[in-house]
Biopython code that builds the backbone (N, CA, C, O; Angstrom):
import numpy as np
from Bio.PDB.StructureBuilder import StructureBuilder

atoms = [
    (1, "UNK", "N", (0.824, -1.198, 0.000)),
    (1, "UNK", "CA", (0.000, 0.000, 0.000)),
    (1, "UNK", "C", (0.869, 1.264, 0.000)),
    (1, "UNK", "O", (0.525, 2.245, -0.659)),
    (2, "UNK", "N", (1.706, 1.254, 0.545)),
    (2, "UNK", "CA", (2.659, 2.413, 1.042)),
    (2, "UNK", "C", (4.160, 2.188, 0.374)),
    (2, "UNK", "O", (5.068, 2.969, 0.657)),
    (3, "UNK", "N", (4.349, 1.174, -0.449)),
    (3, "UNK", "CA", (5.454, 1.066, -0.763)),
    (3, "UNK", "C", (5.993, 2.032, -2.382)),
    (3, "UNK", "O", (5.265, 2.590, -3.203)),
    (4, "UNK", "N", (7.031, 1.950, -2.364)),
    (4, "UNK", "CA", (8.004, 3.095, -3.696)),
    (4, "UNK", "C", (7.124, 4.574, -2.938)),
    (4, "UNK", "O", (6.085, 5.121, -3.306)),
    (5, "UNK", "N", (7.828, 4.816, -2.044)),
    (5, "UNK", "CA", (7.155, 6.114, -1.629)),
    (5, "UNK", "C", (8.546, 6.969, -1.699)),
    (5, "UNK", "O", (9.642, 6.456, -1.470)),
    (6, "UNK", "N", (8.350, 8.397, -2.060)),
    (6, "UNK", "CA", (9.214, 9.083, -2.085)),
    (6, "UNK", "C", (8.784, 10.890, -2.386)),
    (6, "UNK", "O", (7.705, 11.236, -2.868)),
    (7, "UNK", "N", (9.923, 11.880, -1.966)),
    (7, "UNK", "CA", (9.434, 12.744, -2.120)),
    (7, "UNK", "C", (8.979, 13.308, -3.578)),
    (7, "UNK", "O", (9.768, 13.147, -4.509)),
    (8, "UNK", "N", (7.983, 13.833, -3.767)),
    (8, "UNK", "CA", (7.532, 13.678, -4.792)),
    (8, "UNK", "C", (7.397, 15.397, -5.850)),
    (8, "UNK", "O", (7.425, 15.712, -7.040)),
    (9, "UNK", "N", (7.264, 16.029, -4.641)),
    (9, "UNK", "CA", (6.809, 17.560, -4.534)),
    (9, "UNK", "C", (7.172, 18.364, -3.912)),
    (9, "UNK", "O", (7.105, 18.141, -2.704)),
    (10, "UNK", "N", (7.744, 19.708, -4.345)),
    (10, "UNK", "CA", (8.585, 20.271, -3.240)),
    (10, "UNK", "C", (7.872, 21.219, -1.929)),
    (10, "UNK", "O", (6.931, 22.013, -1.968)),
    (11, "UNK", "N", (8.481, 20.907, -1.121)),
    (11, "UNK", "CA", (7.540, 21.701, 0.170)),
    (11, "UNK", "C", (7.290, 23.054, 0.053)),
    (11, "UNK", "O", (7.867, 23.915, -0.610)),
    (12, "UNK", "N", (5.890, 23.136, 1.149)),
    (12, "UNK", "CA", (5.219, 23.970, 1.183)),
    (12, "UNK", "C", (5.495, 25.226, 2.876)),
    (12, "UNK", "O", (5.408, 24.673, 3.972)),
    (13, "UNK", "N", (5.729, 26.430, 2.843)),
    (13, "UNK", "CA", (5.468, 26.889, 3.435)),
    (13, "UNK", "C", (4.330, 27.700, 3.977)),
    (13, "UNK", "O", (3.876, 28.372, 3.051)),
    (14, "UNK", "N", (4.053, 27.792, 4.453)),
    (14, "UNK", "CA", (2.426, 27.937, 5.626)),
    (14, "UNK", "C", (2.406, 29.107, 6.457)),
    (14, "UNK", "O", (2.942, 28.946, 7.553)),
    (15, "UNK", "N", (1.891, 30.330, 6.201)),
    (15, "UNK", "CA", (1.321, 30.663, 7.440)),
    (15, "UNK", "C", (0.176, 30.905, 7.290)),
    (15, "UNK", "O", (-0.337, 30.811, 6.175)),
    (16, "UNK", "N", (-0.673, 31.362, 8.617)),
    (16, "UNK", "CA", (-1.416, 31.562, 8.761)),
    (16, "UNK", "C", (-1.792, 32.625, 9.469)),
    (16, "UNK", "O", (-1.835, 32.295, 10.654)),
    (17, "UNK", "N", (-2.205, 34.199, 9.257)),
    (17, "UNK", "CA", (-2.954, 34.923, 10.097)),
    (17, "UNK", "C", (-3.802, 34.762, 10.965)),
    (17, "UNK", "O", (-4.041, 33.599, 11.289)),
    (18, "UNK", "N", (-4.434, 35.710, 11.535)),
    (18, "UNK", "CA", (-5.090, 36.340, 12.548)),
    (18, "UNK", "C", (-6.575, 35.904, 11.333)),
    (18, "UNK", "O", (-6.602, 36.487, 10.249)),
    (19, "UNK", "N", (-7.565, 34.988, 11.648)),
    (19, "UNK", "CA", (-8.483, 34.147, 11.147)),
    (19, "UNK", "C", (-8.119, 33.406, 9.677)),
    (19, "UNK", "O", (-8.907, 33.392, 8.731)),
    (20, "UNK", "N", (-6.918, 32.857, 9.663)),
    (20, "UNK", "CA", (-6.272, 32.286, 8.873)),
    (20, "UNK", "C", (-6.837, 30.722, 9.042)),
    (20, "UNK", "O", (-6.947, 30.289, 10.189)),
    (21, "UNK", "N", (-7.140, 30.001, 8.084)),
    (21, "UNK", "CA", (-7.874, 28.729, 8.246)),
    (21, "UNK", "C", (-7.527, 27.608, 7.227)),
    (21, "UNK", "O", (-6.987, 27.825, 6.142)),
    (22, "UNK", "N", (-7.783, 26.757, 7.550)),
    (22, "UNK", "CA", (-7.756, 25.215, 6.197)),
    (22, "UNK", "C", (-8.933, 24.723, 6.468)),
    (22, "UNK", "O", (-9.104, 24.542, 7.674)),
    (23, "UNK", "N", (-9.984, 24.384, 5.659)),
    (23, "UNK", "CA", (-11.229, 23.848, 6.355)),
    (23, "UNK", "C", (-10.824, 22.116, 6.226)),
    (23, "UNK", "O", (-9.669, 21.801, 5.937)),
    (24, "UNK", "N", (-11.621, 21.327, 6.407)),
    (24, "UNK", "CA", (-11.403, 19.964, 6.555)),
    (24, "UNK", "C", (-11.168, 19.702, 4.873)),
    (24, "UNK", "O", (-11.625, 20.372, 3.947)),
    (25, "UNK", "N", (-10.048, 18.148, 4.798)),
    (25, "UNK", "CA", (-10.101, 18.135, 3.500)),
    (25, "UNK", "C", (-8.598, 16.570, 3.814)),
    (25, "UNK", "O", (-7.857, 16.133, 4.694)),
    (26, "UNK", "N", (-8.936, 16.366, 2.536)),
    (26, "UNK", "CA", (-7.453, 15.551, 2.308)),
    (26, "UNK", "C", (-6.346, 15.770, 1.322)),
    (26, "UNK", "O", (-6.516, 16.326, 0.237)),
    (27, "UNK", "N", (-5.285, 15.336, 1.728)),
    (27, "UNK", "CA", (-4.111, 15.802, 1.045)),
    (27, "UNK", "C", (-3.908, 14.948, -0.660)),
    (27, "UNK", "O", (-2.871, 14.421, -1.065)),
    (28, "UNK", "N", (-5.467, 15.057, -1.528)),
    (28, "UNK", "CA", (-5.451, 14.155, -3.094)),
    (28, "UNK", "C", (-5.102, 15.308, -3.671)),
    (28, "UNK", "O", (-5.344, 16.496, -3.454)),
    (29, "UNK", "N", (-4.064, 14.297, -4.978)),
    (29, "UNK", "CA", (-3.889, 15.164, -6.024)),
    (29, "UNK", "C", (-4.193, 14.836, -7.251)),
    (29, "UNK", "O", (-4.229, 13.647, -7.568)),
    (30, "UNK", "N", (-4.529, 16.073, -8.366)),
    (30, "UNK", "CA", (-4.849, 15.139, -9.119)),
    (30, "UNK", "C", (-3.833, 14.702, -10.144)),
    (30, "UNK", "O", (-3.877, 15.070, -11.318)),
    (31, "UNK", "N", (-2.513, 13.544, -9.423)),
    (31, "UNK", "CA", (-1.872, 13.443, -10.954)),
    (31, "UNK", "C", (-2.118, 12.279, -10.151)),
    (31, "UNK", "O", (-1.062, 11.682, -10.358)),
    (32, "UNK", "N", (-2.798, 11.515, -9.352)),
    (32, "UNK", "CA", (-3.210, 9.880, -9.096)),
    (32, "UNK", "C", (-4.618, 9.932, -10.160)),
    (32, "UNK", "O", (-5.045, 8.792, -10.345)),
    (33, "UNK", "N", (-5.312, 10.867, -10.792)),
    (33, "UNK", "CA", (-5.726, 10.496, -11.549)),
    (33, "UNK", "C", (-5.725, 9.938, -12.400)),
    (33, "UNK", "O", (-4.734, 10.084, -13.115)),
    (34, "UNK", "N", (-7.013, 8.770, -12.960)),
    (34, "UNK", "CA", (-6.510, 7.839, -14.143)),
    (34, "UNK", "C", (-5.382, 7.041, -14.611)),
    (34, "UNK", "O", (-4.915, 6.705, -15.699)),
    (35, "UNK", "N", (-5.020, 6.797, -12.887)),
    (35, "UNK", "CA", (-4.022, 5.811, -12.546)),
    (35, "UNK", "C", (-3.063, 6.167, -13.157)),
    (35, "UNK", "O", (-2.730, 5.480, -14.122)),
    (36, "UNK", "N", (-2.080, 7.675, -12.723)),
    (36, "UNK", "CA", (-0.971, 8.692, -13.656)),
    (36, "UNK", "C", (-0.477, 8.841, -11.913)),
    (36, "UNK", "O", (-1.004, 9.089, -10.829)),
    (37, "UNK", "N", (0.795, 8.532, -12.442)),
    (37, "UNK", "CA", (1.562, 8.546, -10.899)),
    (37, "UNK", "C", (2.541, 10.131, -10.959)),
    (37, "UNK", "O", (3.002, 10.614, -11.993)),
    (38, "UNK", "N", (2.658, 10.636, -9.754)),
    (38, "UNK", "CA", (3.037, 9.680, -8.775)),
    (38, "UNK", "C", (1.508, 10.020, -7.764)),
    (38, "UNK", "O", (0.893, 10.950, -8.286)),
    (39, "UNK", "N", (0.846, 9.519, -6.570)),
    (39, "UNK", "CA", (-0.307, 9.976, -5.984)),
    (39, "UNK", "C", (0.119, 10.314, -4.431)),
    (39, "UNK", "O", (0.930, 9.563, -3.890)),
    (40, "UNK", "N", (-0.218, 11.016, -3.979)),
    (40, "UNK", "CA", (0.143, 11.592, -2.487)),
    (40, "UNK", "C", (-0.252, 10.663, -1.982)),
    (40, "UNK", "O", (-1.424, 10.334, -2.167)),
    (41, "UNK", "N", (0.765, 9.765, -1.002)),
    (41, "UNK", "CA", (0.093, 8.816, 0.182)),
    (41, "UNK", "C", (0.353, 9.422, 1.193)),
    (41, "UNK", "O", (-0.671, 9.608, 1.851)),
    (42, "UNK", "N", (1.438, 9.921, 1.749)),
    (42, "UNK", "CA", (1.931, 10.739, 2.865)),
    (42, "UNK", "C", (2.092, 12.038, 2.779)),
    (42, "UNK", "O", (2.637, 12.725, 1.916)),
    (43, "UNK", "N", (1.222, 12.478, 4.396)),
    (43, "UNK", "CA", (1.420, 13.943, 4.416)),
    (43, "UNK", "C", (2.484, 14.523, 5.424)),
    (43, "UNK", "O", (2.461, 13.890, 6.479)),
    (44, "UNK", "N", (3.289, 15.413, 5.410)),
    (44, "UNK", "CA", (4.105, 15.890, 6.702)),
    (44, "UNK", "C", (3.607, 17.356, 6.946)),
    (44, "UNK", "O", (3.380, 18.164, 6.046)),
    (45, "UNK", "N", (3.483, 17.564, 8.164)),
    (45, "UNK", "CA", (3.141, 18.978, 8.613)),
    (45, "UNK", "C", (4.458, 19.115, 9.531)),
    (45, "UNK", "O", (5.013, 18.071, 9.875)),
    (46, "UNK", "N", (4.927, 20.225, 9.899)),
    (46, "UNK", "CA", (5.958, 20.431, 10.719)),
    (46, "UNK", "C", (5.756, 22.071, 11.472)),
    (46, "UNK", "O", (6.142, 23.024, 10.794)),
    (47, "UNK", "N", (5.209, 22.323, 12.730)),
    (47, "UNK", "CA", (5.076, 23.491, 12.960)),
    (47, "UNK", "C", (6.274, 24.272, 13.134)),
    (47, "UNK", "O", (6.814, 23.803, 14.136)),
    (48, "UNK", "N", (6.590, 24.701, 12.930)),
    (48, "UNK", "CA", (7.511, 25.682, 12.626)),
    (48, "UNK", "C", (7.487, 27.223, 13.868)),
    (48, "UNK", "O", (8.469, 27.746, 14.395)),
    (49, "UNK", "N", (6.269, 27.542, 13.996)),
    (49, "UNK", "CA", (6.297, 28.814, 15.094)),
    (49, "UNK", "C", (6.454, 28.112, 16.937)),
    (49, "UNK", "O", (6.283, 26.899, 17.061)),
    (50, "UNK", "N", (6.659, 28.660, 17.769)),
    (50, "UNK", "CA", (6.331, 28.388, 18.744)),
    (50, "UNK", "C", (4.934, 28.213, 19.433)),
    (50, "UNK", "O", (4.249, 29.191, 19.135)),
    (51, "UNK", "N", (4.326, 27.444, 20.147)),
    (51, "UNK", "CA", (2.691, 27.515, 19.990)),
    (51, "UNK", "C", (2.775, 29.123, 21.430)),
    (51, "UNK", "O", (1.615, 29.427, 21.710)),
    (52, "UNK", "N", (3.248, 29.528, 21.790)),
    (52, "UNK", "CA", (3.103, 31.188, 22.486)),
    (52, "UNK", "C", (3.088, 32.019, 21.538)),
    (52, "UNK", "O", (2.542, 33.108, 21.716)),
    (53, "UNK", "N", (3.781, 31.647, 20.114)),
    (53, "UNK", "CA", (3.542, 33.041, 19.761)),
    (53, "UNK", "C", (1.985, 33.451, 18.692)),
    (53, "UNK", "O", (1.752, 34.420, 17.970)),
    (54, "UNK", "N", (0.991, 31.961, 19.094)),
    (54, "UNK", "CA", (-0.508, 31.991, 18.006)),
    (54, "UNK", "C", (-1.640, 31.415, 19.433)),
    (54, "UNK", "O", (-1.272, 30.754, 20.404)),
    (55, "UNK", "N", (-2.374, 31.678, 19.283)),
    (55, "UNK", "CA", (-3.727, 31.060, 19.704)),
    (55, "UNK", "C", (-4.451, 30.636, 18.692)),
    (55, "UNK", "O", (-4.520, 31.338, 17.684)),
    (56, "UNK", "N", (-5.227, 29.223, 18.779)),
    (56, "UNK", "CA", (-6.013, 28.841, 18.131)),
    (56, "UNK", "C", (-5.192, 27.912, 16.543)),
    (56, "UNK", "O", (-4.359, 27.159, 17.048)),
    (57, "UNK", "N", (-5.162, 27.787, 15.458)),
    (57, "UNK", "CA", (-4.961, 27.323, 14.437)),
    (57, "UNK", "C", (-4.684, 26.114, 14.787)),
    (57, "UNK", "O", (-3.795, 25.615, 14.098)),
    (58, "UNK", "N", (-5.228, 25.263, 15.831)),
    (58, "UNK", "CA", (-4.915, 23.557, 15.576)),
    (58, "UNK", "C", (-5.217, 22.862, 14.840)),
    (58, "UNK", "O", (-6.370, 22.954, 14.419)),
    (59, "UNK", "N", (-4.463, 21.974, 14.394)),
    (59, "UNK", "CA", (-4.596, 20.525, 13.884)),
    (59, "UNK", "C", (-5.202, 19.987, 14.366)),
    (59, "UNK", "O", (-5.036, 19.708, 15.554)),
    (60, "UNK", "N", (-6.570, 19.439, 13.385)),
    (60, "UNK", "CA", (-7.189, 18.432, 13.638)),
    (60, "UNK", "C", (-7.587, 17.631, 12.391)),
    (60, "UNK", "O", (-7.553, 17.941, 11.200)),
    (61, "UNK", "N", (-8.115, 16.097, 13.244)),
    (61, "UNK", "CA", (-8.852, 15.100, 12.117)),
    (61, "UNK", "C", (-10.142, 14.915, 12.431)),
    (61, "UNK", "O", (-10.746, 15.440, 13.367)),
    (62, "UNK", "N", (-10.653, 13.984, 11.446)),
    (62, "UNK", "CA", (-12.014, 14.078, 11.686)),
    (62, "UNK", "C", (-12.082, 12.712, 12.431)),
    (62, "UNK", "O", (-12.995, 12.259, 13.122)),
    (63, "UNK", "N", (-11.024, 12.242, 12.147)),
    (63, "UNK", "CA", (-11.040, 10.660, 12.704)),
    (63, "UNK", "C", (-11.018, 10.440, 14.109)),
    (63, "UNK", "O", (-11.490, 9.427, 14.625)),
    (64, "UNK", "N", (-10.287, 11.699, 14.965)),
    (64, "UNK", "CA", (-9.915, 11.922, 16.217)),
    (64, "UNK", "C", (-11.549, 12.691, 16.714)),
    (64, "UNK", "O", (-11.944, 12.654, 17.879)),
    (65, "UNK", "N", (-12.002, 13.074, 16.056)),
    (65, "UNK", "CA", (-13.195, 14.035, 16.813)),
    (65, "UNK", "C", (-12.666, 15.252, 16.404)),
    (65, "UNK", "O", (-11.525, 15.703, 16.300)),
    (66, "UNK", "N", (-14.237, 15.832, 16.117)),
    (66, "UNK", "CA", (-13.752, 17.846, 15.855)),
    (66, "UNK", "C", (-13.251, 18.509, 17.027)),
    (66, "UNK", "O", (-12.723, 19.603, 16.832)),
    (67, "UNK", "N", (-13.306, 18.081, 18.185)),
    (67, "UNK", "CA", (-13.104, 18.830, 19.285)),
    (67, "UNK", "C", (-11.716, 18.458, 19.967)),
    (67, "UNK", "O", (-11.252, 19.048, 20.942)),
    (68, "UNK", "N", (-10.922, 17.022, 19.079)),
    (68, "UNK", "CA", (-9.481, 16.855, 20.117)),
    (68, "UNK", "C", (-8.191, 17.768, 18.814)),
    (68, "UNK", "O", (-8.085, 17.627, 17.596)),
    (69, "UNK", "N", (-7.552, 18.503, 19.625)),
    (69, "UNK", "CA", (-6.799, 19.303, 18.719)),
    (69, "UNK", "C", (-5.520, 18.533, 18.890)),
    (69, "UNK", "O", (-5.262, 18.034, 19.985)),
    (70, "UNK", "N", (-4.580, 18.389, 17.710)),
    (70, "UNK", "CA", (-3.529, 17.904, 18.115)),
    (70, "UNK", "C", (-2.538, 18.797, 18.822)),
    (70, "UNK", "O", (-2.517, 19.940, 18.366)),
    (71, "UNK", "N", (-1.569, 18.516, 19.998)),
    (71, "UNK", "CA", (-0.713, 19.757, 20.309)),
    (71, "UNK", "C", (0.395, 19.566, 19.798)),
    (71, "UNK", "O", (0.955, 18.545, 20.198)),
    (72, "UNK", "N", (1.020, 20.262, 18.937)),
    (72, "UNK", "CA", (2.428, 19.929, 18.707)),
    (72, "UNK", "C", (3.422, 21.123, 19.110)),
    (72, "UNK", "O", (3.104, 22.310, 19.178)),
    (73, "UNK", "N", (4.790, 20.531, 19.384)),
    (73, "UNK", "CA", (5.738, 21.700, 19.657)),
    (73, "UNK", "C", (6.148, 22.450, 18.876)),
    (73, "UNK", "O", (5.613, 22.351, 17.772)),
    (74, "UNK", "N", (7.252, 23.536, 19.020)),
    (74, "UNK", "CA", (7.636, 24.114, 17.369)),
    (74, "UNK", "C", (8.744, 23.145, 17.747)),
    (74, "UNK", "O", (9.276, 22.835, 18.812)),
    (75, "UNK", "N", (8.885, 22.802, 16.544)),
    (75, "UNK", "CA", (9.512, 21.683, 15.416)),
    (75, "UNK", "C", (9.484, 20.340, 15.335)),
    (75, "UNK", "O", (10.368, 19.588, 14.927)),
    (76, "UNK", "N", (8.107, 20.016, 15.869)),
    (76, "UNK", "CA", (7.688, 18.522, 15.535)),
    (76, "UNK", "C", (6.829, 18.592, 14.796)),
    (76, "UNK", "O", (5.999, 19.498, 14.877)),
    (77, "UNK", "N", (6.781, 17.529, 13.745)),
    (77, "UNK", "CA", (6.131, 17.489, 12.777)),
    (77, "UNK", "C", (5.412, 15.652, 12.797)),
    (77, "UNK", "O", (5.816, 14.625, 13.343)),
    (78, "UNK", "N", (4.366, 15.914, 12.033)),
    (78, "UNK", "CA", (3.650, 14.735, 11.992)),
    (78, "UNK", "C", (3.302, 14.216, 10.805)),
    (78, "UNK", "O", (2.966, 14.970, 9.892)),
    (79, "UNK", "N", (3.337, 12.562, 10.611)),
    (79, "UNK", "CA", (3.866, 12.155, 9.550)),
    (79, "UNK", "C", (2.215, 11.419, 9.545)),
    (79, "UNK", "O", (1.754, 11.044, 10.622)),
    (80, "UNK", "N", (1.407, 11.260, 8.271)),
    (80, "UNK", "CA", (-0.101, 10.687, 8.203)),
    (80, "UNK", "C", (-0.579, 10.306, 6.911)),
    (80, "UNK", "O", (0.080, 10.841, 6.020)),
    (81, "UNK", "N", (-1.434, 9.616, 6.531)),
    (81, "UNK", "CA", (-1.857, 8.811, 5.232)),
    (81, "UNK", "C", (-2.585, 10.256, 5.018)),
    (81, "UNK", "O", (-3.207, 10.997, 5.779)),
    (82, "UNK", "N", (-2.157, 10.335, 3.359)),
    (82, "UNK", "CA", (-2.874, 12.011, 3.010)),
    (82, "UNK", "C", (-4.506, 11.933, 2.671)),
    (82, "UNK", "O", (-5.238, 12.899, 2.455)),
    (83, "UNK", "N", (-4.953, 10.244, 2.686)),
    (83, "UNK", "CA", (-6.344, 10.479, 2.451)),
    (83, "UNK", "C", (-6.770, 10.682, 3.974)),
    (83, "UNK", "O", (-7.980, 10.899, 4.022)),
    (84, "UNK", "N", (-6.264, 10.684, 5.046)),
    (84, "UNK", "CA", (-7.288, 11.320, 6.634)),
    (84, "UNK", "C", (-7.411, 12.919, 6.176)),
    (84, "UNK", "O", (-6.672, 13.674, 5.545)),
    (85, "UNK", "N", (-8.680, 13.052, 6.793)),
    (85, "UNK", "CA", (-9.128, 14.302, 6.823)),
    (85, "UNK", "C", (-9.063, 15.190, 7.644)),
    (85, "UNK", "O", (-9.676, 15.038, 8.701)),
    (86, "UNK", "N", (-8.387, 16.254, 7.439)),
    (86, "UNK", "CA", (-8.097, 17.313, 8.638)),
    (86, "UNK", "C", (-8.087, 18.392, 8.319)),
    (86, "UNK", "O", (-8.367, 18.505, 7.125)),
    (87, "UNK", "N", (-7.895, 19.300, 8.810)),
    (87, "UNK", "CA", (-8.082, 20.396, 9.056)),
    (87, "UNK", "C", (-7.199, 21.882, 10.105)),
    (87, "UNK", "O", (-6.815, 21.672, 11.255)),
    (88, "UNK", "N", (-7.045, 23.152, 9.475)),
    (88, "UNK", "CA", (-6.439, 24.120, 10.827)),
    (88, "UNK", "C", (-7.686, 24.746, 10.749)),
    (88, "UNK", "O", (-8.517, 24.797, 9.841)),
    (89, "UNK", "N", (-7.640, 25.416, 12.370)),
    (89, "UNK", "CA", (-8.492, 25.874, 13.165)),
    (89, "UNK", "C", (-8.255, 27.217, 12.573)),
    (89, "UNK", "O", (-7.186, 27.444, 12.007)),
    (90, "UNK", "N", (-9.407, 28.342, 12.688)),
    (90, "UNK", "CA", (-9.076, 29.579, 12.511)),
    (90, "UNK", "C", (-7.729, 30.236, 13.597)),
    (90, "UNK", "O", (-7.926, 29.845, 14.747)),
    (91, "UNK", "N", (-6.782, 30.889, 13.510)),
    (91, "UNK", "CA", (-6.209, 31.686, 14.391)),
    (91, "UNK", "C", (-6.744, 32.699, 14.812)),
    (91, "UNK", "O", (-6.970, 33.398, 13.824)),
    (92, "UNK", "N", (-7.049, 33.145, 15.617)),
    (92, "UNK", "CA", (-7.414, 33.742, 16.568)),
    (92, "UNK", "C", (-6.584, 34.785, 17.511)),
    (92, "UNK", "O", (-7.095, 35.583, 18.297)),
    (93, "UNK", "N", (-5.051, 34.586, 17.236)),
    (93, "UNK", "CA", (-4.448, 35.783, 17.300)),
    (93, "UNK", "C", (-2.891, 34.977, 16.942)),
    (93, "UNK", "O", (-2.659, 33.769, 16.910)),
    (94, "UNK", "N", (-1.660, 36.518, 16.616)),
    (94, "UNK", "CA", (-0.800, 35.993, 16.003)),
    (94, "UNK", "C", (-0.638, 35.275, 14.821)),
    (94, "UNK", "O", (-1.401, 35.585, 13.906)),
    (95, "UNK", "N", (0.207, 34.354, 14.613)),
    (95, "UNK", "CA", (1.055, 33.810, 13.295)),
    (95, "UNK", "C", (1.069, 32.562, 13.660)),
    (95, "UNK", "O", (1.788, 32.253, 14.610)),
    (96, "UNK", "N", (0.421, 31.738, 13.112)),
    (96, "UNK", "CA", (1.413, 30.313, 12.730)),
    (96, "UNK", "C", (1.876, 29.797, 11.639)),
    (96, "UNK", "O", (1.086, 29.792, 10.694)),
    (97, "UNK", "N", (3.163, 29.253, 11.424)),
    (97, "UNK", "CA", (3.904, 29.151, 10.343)),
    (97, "UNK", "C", (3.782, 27.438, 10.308)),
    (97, "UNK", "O", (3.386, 26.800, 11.284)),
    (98, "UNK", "N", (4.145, 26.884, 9.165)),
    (98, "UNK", "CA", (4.188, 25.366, 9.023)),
    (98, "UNK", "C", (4.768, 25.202, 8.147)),
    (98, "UNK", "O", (4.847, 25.963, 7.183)),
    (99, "UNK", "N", (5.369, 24.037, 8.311)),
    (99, "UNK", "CA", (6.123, 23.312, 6.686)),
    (99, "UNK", "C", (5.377, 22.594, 6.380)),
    (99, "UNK", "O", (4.515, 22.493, 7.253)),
    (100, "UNK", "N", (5.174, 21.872, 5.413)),
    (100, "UNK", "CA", (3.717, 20.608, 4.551)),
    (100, "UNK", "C", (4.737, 20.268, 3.717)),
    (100, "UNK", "O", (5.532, 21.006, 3.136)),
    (101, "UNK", "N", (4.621, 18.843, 3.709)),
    (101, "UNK", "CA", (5.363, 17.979, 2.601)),
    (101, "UNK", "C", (4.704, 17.088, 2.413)),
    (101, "UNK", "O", (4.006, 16.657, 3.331)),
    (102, "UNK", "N", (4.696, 16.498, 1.153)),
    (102, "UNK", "CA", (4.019, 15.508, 0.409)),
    (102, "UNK", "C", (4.592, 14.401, 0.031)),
    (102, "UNK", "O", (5.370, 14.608, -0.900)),
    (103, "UNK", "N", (4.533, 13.258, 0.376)),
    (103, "UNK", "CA", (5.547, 11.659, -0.437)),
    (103, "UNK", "C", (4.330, 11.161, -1.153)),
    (103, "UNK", "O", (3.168, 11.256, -0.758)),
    (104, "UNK", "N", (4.846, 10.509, -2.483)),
    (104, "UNK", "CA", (4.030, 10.062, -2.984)),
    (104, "UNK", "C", (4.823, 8.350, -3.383)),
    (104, "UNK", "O", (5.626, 7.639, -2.778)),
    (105, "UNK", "N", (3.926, 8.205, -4.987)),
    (105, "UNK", "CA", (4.063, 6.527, -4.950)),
    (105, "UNK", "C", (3.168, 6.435, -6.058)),
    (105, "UNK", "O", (2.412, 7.272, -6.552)),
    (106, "UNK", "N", (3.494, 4.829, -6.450)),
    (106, "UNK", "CA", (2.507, 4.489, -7.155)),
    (106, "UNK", "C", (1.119, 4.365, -7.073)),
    (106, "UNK", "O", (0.950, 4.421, -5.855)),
    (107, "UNK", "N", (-0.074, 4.223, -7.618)),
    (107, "UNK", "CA", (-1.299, 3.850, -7.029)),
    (107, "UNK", "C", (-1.579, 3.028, -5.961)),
    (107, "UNK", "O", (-1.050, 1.921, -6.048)),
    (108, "UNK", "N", (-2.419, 3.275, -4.727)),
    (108, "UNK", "CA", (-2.708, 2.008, -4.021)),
    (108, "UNK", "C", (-3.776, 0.829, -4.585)),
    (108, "UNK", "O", (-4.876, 1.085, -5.077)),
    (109, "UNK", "N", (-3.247, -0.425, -4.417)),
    (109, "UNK", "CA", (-3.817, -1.715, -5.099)),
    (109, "UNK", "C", (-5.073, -2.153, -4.324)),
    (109, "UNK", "O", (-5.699, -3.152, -4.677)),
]
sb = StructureBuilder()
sb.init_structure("model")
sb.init_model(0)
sb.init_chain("A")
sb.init_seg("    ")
for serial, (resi, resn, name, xyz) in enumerate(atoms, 1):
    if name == "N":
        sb.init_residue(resn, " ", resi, " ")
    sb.init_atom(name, np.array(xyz, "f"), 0.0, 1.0, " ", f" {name:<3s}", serial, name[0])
structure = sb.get_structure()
């Protein structure tokens, strides 16, 4: 399922303002269309700001519940199958910054 995975796409930098948002969604692209490789299996997020210097913009899934936010530190990042669905929270004050990276692969069988 997960195998010939590699980086596929070059990373993304992220911020987010003061009601800065991602609504729920998954990390598809469309060059897994019509079975045309390579297809996003893995997503990386990596927060990048300190969580003092933002309120609000958490990570979440839908799989976890809308209401459990993930906490992460600045500079841990989390590694996840890009079809889970998630989402950032509006910010609510300050900046949060993120890195996003994408591995991809052949189709899953």
């Amino acid at each position: 399922m997960f195998d010939t995975v590699g980086l596929t796409e070059p990373a993304q930098f992220t911020e987010y303002p003061k009601k800065g948002f991602y609504d729920w969604h998954m990390d598809l692209n469309a060059f897994g269309a019509g079975g045309q490789q390579p297809i996003r299996k893995i997503s990386m997020t990596c927060l990048l700001s300190d969580p003092s210097e933002f309120t609000g913009g958490d990570l979440m899934f839908s799989e976890m519940g809308n209401n459990k936010p993930l906490q992460l530190k600045q500079g841990q990042a989390i590694f996840f199958a890009s079809f889970l669905r998630h989402k950032v929270a509006p910010v609510k004050k300050g900046i949060r910054r993120s890195l996003v990276m994408w591995f991809g692969g052949t189709p899953f069988k």
